[in-house]
C-alpha positions as CSV (number, residue, x, y, z in Angstrom):
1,X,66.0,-41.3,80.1
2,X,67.0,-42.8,76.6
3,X,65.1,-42.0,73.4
4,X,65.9,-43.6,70.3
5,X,65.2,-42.1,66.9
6,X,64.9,-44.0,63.8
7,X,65.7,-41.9,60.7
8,X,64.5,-43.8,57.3
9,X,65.4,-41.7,54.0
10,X,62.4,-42.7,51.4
11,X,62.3,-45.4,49.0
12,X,63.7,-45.7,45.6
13,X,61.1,-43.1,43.6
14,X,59.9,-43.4,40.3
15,X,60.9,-41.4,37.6
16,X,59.0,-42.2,34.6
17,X,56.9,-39.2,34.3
18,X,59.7,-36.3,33.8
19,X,56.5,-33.5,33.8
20,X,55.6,-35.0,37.2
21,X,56.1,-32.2,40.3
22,X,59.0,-33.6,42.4
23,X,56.8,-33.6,45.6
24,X,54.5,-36.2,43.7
25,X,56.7,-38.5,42.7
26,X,55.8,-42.0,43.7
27,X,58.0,-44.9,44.9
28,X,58.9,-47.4,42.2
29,X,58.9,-51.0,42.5
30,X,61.6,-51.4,44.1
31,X,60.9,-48.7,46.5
32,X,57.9,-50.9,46.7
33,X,59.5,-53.7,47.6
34,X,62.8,-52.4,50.1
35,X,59.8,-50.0,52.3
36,X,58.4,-53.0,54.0
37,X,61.4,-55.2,54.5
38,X,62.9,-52.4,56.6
39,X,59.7,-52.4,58.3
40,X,60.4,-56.2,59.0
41,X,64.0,-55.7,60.1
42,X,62.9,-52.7,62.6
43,X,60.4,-55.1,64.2
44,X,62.4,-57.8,64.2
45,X,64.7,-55.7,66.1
46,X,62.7,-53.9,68.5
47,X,63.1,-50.9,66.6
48,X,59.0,-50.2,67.0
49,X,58.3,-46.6,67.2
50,X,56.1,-44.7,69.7
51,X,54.9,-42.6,66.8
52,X,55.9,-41.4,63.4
53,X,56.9,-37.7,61.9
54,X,56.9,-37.8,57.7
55,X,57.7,-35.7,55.1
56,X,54.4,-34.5,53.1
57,X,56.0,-35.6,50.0
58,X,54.1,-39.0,48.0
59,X,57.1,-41.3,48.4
60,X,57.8,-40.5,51.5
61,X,54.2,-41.4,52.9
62,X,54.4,-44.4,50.9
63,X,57.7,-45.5,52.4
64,X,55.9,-44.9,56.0
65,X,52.8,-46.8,54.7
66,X,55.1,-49.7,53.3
67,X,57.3,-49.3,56.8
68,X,54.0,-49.5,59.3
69,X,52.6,-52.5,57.2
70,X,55.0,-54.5,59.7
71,X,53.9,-53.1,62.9
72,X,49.9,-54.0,64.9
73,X,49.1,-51.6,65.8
74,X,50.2,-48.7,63.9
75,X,51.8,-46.0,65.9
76,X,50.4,-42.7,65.0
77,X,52.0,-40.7,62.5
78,X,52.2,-36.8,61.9
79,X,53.0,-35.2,58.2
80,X,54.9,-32.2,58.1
81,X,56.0,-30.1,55.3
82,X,59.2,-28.7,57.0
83,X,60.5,-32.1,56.4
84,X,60.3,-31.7,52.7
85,X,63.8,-31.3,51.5
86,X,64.5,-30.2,54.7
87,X,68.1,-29.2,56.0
88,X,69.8,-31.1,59.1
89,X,68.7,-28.0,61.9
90,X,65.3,-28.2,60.5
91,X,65.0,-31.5,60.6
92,X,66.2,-31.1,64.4
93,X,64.4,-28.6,64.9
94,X,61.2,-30.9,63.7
95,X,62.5,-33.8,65.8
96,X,63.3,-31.7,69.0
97,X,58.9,-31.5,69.2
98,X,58.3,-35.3,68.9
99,X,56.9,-36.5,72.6
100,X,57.2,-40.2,72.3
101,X,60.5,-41.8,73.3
102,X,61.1,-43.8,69.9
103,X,60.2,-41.9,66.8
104,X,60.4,-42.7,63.6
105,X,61.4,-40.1,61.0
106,X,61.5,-40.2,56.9
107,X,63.0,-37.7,54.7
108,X,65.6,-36.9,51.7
109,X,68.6,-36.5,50.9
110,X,71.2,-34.1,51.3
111,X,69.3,-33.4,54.7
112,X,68.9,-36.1,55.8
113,X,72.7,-38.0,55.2
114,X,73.9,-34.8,57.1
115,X,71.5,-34.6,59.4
116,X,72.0,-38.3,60.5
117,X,76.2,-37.5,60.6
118,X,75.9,-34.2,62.9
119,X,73.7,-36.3,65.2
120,X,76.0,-38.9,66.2
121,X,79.2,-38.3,68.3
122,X,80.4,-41.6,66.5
123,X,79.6,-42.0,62.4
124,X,78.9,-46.5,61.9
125,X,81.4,-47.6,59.6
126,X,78.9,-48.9,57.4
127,X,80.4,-48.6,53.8
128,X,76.8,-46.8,52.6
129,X,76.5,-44.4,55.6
130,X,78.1,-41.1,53.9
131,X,76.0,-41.3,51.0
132,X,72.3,-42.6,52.9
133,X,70.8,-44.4,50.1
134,X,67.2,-44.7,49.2
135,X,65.3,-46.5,52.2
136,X,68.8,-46.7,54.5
137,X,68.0,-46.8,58.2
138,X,70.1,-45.2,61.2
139,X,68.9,-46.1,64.8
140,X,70.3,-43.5,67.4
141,X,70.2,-43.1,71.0
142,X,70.3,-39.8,73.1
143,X,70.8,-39.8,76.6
144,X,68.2,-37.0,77.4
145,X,64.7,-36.5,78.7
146,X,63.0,-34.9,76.2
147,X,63.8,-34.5,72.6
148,X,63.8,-30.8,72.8
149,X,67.0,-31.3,74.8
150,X,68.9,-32.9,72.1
151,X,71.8,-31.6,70.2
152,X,73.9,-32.1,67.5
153,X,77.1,-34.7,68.5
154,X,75.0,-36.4,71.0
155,X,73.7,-39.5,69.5
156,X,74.6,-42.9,69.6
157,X,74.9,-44.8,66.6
158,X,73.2,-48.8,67.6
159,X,72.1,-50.0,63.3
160,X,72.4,-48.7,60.3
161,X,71.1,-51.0,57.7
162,X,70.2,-50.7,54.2
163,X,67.9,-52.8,51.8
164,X,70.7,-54.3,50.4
165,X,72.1,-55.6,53.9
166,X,68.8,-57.5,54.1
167,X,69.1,-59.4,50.6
């Protein structure tokens, strides 16, 4: 069996308000704007997930609600706060309980760059990929039958693509 993951680090945030709590910081407009173009590009690819997991954080459920505004229906989406600033085994670890073959996943960096890297057996040469920027997009594929059974070095690199790419 093959399950895909695709692993979307949130949208550019806004800073404005410096007294703001970090989890609450909302996406600005251009976070506003790259969210659902990615969205766009994932259906436009076949990317559609079976269902979503998202960090609690504001501008990572506003990259998911910008990201879903391209997919009818909506595939359901769970919020977890393990995924807030989370490091690479916990965001496995997260991932490894997902049940649908393709899921979507948003989180933050450093996690999530290094998550994405220890995944793949293969790193794309995409120019951007070391550093994940804000709304960057990896699709991976794991030859296993249940996402519980997937490791580190297993993954299979098929896009990476980030706002920018898409003009």
């Amino acid at each position: 069996m093959t399950l895909t993951l695709v692993l979307i680090r949130h949208a550019k945030s806004d800073w404005d308000d410096p007294l703001l709590d970090d989890h609450d910081r909302p996406l600005n407009a251009r976070g506003l704007s790259d969210a659902p173009r990615i969205g766009a590009w994932l259906l436009a690819q076949g990317h559609v997930p079976g269902a979503a997991m998202v960090s609690t954080a504001r501008r990572a459920v506003a990259t998911w609600d910008a990201v879903v505004s391209a997919f009818a229906p909506p595939p359901p989406v769970s919020f977890h706060p393990r995924l807030y600033h989370a490091s690479a085994g916990i965001m496995l670890d997260v991932l490894r309980r997902a049940e649908a073959p393709t899921i979507a996943m948003i989180g933050h960096n450093p996690g999530i760059g290094d998550f994405a890297a220890r995944l793949l057996t293969t790193a794309p040469t995409h120019p951007r990929f070391d550093d994940y920027p804000t709304c960057a997009t990896l699709v991976a594929r794991f030859d296993a039958g249940a996402w519980a059974d997937v490791r580190f070095g297993t993954g299979t690199a098929t896009a990476f693509v980030t706002p920018h790419d898409l003009g």
